[in-house]
Structures are given as structure tokens and as C-alpha cells.
N, C-alpha and C positions, 0 to 999 in steps of 0.2 A: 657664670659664663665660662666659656672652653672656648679656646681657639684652637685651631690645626696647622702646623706648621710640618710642610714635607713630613707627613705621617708620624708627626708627633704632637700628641695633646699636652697643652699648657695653660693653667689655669692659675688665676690672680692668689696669690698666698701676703697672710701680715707678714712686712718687711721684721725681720727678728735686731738688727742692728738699732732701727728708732722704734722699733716696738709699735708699728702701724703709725707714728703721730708724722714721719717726712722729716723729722728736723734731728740732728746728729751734733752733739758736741756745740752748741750756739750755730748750727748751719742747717743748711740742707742736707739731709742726709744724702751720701757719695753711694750708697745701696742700691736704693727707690728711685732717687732721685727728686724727693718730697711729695713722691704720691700715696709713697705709704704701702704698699705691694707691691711684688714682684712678680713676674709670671712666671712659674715653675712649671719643669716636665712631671709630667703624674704618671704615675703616681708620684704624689712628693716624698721626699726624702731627707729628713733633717740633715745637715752637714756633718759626718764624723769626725771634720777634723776638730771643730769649734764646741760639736754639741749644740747647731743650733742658737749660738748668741751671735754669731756676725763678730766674734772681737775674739782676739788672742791676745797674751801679756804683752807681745812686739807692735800689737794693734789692731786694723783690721783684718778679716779673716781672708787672706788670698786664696783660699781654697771655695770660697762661697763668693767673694765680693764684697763679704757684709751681711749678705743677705740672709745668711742663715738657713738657707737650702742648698744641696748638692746639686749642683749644675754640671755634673759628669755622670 
């Protein structure tokens, strides 16, 4: 499924932080939101700064969310 958002398409991607399952560190994951995707602009784009895990050694990835997609 796509949606359109002010002429831009966004399609559901696995959340990369809980690795599609919604739950992060004994919680819900703070990414998804425990749904487990994310809606990404597409084409997708894995996050350069993380590579894509959602996590950095300081933590989660501020440049994604978490999510593990580039949302810039």
C-alpha cells in the first residue's frame, strides 16, 4: 500500500530499531510505536548515519528516530 502525502509517496517499511516485532528494550518500541513499520518517503533510503539499526553507541538514532530510514 502507498499513500500520498502533498506529492509525496510513503510506503510502510520493517521498523529496523525492533526489527518489525513493536517492542524495544522490554517496551514499546519509541520508532513504530509498536506497530512494527514505519511509513517512509520512497524511495526508501536506509539512514547513513546509523546504517540502518535505529541505534547508535549514545543510543537511539536522532537522525532516523530509530527507525532506520532517512526521513530527510
Amino acid at each position: 500500500m502507498v499513500y500520498t502525502y502533498v506529492d509525496t509517496e510513503y510506503a510502510p517499511e520493517r521498523c529496523s530499531l525492533c526489527d518489525g516485532t513493536g517492542h524495544s528494550e522490554g517496551g514499546i518500541c519509541e520508532a513504530c510505536g509498536g506497530q512494527g513499520n514505519v511509513l517512509v518517503a520512497q524511495p526508501a533510503i536506509t539512514c547513513p548515519l546509523c546504517n540502518g539499526s535505529g541505534n547508535l553507541e549514545t543510543g537511539t538514532c536522532k537522525a532516523c528516530g530509530g527507525s532506520g530510514w532517512a526521513l530527510f
